[in-house]
C-alpha positions in Angstrom: 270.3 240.5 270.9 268.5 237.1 271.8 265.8 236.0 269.6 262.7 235.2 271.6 261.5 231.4 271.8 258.2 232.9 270.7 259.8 234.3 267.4 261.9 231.4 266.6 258.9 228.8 267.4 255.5 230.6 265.9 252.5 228.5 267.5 250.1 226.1 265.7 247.5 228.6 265.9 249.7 231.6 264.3 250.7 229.2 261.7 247.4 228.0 261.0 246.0 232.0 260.7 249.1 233.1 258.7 248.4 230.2 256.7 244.3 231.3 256.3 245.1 234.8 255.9 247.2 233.5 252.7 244.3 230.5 251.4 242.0 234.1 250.8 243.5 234.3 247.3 243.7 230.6 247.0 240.3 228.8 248.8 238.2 227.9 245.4 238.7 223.9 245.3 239.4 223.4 249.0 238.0 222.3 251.6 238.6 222.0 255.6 238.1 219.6 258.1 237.7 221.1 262.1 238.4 217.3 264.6 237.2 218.3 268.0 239.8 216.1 270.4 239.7 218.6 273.0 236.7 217.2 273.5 237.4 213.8 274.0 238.3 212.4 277.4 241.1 213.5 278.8 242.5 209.9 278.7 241.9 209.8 275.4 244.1 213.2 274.4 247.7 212.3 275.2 250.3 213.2 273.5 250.9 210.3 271.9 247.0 209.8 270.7 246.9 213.3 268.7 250.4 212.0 267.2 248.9 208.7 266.2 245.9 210.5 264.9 247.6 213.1 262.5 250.0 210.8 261.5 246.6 209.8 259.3 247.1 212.6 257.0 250.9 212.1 256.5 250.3 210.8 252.6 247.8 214.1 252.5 250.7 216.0 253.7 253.5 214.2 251.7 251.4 214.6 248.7 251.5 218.4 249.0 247.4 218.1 248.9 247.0 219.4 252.0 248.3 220.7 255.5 247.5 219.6 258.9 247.6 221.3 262.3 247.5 220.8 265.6 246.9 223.6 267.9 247.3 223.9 271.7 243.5 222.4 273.1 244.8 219.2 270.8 242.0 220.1 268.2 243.2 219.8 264.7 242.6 221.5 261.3 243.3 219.8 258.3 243.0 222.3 254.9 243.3 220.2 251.5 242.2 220.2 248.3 238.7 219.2 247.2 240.8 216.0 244.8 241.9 214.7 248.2 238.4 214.4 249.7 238.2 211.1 249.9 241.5 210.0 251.1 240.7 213.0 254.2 237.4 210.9 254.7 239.1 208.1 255.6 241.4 209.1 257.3 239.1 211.1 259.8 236.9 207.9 260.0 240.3 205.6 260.8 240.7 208.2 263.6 237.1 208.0 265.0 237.5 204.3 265.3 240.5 205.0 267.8 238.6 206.7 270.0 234.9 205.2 269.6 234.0 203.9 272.9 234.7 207.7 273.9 231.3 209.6 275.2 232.1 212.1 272.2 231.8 209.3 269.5 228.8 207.1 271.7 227.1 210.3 271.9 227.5 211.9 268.8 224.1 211.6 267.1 222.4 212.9 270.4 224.7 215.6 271.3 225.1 219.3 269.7 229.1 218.8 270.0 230.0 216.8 266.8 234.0 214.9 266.6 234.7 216.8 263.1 233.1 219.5 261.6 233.4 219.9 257.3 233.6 223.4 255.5 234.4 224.0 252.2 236.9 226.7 252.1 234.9 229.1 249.5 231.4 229.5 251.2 232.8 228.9 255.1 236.2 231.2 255.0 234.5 233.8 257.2 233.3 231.5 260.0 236.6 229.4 259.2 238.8 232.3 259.8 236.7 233.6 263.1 237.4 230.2 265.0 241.1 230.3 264.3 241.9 233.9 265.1 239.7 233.0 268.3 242.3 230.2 268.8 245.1 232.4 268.4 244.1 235.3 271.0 243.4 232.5 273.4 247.0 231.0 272.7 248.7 234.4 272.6 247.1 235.2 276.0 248.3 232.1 277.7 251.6 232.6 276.4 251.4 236.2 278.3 250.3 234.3 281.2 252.6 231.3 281.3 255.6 234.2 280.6 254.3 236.3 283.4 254.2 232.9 285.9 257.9 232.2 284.8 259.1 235.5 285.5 257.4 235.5 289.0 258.8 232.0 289.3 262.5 233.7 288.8 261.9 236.2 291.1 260.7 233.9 293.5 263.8 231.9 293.1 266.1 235.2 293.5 264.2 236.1 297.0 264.7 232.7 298.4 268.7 232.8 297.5 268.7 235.8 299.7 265.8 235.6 301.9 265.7 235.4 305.7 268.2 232.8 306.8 267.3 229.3 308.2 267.8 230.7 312.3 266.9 228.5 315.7 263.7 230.8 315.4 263.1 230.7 312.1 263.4 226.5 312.2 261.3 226.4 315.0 258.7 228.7 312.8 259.2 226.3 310.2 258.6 223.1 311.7 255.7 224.2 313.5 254.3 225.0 310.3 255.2 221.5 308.3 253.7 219.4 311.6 250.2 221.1 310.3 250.6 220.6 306.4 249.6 218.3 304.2 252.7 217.4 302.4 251.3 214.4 300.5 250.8 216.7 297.4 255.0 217.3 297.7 256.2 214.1 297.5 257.7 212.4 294.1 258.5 208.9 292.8 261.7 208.6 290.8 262.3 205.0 289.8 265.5 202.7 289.5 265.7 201.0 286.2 267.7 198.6 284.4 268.2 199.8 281.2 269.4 197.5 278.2 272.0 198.3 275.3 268.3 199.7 273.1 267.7 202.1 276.1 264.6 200.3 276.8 264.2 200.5 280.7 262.9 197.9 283.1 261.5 199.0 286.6 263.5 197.8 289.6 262.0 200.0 292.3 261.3 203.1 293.4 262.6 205.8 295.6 260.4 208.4 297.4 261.0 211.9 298.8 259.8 215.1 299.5 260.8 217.5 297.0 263.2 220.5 299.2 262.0 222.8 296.0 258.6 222.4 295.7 258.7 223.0 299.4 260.2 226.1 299.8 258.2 227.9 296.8 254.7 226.5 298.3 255.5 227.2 302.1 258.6 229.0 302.7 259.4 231.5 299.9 260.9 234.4 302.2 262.9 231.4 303.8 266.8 230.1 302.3 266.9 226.7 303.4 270.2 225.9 303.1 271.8 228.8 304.2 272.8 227.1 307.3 273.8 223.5 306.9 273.4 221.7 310.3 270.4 223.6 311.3 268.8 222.1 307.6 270.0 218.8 308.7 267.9 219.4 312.1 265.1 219.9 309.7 265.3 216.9 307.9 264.7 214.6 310.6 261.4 216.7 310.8 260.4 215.8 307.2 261.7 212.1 308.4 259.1 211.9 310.3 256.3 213.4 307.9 257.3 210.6 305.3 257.4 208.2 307.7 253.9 209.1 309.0 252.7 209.2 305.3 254.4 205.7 304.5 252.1 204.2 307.4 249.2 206.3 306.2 248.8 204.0 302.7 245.7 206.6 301.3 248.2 209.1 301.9 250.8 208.3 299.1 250.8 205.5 296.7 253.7 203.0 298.2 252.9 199.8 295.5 256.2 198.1 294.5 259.7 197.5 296.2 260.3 201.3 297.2 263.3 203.2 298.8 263.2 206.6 300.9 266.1 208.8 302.4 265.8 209.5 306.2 268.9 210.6 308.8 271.0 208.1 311.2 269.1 209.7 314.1 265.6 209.4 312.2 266.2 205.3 312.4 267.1 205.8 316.5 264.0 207.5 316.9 260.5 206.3 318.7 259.0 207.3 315.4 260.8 205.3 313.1 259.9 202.2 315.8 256.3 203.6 315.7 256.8 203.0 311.7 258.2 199.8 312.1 255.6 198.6 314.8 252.9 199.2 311.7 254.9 197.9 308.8 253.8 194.3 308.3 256.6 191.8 308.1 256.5 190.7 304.6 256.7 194.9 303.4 259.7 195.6 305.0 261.5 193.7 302.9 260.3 195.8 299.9 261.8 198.6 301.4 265.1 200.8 300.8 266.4 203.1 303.5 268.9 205.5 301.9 271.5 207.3 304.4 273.7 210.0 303.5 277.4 209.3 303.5 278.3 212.6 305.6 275.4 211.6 308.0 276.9 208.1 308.1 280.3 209.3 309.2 279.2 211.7 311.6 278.6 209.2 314.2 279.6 205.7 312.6 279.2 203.7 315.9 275.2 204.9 315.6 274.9 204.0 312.4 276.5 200.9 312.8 273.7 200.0 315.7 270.8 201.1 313.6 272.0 199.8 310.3 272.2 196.0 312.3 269.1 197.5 313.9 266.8 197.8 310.4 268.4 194.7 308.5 267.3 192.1 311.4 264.1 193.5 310.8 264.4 192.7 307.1 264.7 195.9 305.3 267.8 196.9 303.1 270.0 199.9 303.6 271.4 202.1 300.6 274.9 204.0 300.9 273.8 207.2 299.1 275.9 210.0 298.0 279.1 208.3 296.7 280.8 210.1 294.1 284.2 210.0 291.8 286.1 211.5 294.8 285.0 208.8 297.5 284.1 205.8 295.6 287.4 204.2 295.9 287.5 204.9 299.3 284.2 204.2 300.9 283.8 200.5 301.2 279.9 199.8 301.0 280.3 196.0 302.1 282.2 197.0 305.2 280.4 199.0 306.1 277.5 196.2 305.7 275.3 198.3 303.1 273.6 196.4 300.6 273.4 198.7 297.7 275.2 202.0 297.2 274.3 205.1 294.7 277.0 206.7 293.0 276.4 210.1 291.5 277.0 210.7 287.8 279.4 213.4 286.5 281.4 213.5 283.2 284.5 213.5 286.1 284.0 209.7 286.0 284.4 209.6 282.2 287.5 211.5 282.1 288.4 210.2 285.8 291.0 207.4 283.2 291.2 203.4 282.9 292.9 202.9 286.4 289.0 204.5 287.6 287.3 202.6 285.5 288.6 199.2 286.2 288.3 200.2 290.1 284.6 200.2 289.6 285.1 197.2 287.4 286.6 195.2 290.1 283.9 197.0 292.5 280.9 195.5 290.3 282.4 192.3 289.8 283.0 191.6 293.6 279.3 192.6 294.6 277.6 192.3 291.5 275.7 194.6 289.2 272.7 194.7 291.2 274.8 196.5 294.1 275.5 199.8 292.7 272.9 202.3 291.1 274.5 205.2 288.9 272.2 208.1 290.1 271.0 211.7 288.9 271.7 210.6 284.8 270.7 213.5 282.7 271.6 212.2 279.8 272.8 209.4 277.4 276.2 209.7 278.4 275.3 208.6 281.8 273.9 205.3 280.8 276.6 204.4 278.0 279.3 204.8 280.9 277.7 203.1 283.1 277.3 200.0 281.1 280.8 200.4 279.8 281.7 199.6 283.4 279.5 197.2 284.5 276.7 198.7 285.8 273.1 197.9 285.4 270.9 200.3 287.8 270.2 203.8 286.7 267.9 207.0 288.0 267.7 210.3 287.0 266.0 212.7 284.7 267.0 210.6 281.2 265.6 207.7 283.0 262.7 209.2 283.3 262.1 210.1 280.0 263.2 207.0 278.7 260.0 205.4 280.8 257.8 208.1 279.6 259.2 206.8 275.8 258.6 203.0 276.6 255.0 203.9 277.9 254.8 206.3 274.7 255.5 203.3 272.6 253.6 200.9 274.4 250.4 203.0 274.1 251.2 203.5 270.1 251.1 199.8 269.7 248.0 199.1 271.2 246.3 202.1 269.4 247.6 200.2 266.1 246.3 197.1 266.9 243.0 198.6 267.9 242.7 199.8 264.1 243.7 197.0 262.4 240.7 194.9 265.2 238.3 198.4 263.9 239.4 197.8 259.8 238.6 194.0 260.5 235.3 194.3 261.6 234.5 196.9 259.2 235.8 194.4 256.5 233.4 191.7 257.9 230.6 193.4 258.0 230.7 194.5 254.6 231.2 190.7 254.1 
C-alpha cells in the first residue's frame, strides 16, 4: 500500500508542534523567537528571501543550540537555548536589516504588529504552544482543501477525456462563446534561451499562446477538444484571431521583447491577420516570430508558400514548428525558406545513433546555431544533447526552471550585498 506524501513529508507546523509537545519536559533554559514575515510585503516574502533569512541561524542549528522553522504563511520559529541568546539576537537583527525599508520595519514602533516576538520557553509555553497548534489546524485544513481541489481537478480531467465530443454544433457553441471572453488571463509566455555549458540561461525571445488546458477546464469542461482533429483545427484559427486581436491590444497582454506566436496557414490569408499587420508598426514586426505547424504547412504548400513570401516582405520571421526525430532529416527548413525551425525533444534522438547525430551536425553547421531551437526540454538530458550536437536554443519546462534559478540567484546576491552596505553603516556609526 502507497504511503501518503503527507505521511512521508510531515509539515513545518507538525514538526514544530511534535517538537513543542516534546520541549514540555525539556523548556527550563530556552528560549523562543516568533519572526512575523508573513507580514512583510509580499515582495519581500519570496522564496528565496525566507531562505536567505534562516540561513542566519545555520551556526545556531549546526551547533545543535537550537532549531529553526519555517511554516507555511513564511513565519518562522526559532527555539534555542538561553547560552545562544546572543548569537539569535544578531542574527534576527542581520535579518531586519534585509527587509528595513519594508512598512513592517518603518512602522514598527507605531504599529501593534511587531517583526519578532521573544518568549522564554518556561513562563510563555502555554501561549507558545496555542499559536503553533493554531498554525497546524490552519495547515492541516488547507491540506484537506488543496487535496479535495486536486481530486476535483482529476475528475474534471476524466469528464473532459470522455465528454461531449467537439461536433459542427458543438464548435459553433464554442466559438460563440470564446468571441465574448476575455482570454487575456489564458495566455502564457515560455521563453527561448541560450543556455551555456554552467546551465546558466540567456533570454533570446519569447513565444506566446493560449494555453488548450487552461481553456478547456475554465470554459469548456463537458467539452473533449480533440476528439475530432480537423474540426479542432477549425477552431484554432478562431483562437488565431483572439491572439491576434490581443497582440494589437498592447494593455491586453504584455508583448515587450522579440516574441513568437503559433497561428494556422489560413490565419496569415485572412483579413484579420492584414487587420493585425495594418496596426503593427514597421520597426515591431521585425521582433516578431510566426510559428506554423508542419502538418498545416503541407496541407496546402502552394498557400503557404504565398503567405510565408507574403509575412517576410513585411519583415517578420517565420518558424518551422513541429519537427521531430522522424522528419528532421527530411523536412528541409531552408527550402522551404523558413528562418528558424523547432525540433522536439525525445530521448529517441539520443539513442536515434551517430549517423543522426552528425545529420543534425551538418544541419547546424550549414544554417547555424541560431537556426534551430530544441523545444519542450524537461530535463537536463535535453540540454546536454543538444549542445553535444551543436545546438544553442532551448525551451521547455527545465528551461524554465533554470530562469527561475538564475533570477533565484540573482536576487540572493543583491540581498547579500545589501547586508554587507547594512553591517557597514552599522560599523560607521559606531565609529
Amino acid at each position: 500500500m502507497a504511503i501518503s506524501s503527507e505521511k512521508q513529508l510531515p509539515s513545518q507546523e507538525n514538526l514544530l508542534l511534535d517538537y513543542m509537545r516534546r520541549l514540555e519536559k525539556h523548556k527550563e533554559g530556552r528560549k523562543v523567537v516568533h519572526l512575523h514575515l508573513s507580514l512583510l510585503r509580499p515582495m519581500n516574502r519570496r522564496e528565496q528571501h525566507i531562505r536567505t533569512a534562516t540561513g542566519n541561524f545555520e551556526n545556531v542549528v549546526k551547533s545543535m543550540d537550537g532549531q529553526v522553522f519555517t511554516v507555511k504563511n513564511a513565519d518562522v520559529f526559532v527555539i534555542y537555548k538561553e547560552t545562544a541568546h546572543p548569537q539569535v539576537e544578531t542574527a534576527v537583527q542581520q535579518i531586519r536589516y534585509l527587509f528595513d525599508d519594508d512598512p513592517l520595519i518603518v512602522e514598527e514602533e507605531n504599529s501593534d504588529q511587531k517583526f519578532a516576538s521573544w518568549y522564554d520557553a518556561e513562563e510563555d509555553f502555554d501561549s507558545v504552544l496555542q499559536i503553533v497548534q493554531g498554525m497546524a489546524h490552519a495547515e492541516h485544513k488547507r491540506q484537506t482543501e488543496v487535496r479535495s481541489r486536486m481530486d476535483a481537478r482529476a475528475a474534471l480531467k476524466a469528464k473532459q477525456e470522455q465528454g461531449e465530443p467537439l461536433t459542427p454544433r458543438v464548435l459553433a457553441r464554442v466559438e460563440t462563446a470564446l468571441s465574448k471572453a476575455d482570454l487575456s488571463n489564458l495566455v502564457r509566455r515560455q521563453f527561448i534561451c541560450r543556455v551555456d555549458s554552467n546551465m546558466v540561461p540567456e533570454q533570446i525571445f519569447s513565444e506566446l499562446f493560449i494555453s488548450i488546458k487552461d481553456l478547456r477546464e475554465t470554459m469548456l469542461p463537458d467539452v473533449n477538444l480533440v476528439a475530432n482533429r480537423w474540426l479542432f483545427q477549425h477552431l484554432t484559427t478562431t483562437l488565431d484571431q483572439r491572439m491576434l486581436s490581443m497582440l494589437t491590444k498592447t494593455d491586453s497582454i504584455s508583448i515587450s521583447g522579440d516574441i513568437s506566436f503559433n497561428i494556422n496557414v489560413a490565419t496569415l490569408l485572412s483579413p484579420g491577420f492584414q487587420s493585425f499587420d495594418d496596426n503593427m508598426a514597421a520597426g515591431r514586426r521585425g521582433a516578431m516570430i510566426i510559428e506554423l505547424q508542419k502538418e498545416d504547412i503541407f496541407c496546402d504548400l502552394s498557400s503557404y508558400l504565398f503567405a510565408r513570401e507574403f509575412v517576410q516582405e513585411k519583415g517578420y520571421k517565420v518558424c518551422l514548428d513541429g519537427l521531430t526525430v522522424q522528419t528532421i532529416d527530411i523536412i528541409d527548413r531552408e527550402r522551404l525558406g523558413a528562418d528558424i525551425a523547432k525540433l522536439i525533444w525525445h530521448t529517441d534522438l539520443v539513442d536515434g545513433g551517430d549517423e543522426l547525430h552528425e545529420k543534425i551536425r551538418k544541419i547546424i553547421k550549414r544554417g547555424g546555431p541560431d537556426r534551430l531551437i530544441l523545444c519542450r526540454c524537461d530535463n537536463r538530458e535535453a540540454i546536454d544533447f543538444g549542445h553535444s550536437v551543436g545546438i544553442d536554443l532551448f525551451q521547455g519546462r527545465y528551461v524554465e526552471s533554470l530562469i527561475a534559478e538564475d533570477g533565484r540567484r540573482r536576487e540572493l546576491l543583491k540581498l547579500k550585498r545589501r547586508i554587507e552596505r547594512s553591517e557597514a553603516d552599522a560599523y560607521l556609526d559606531e565609529e
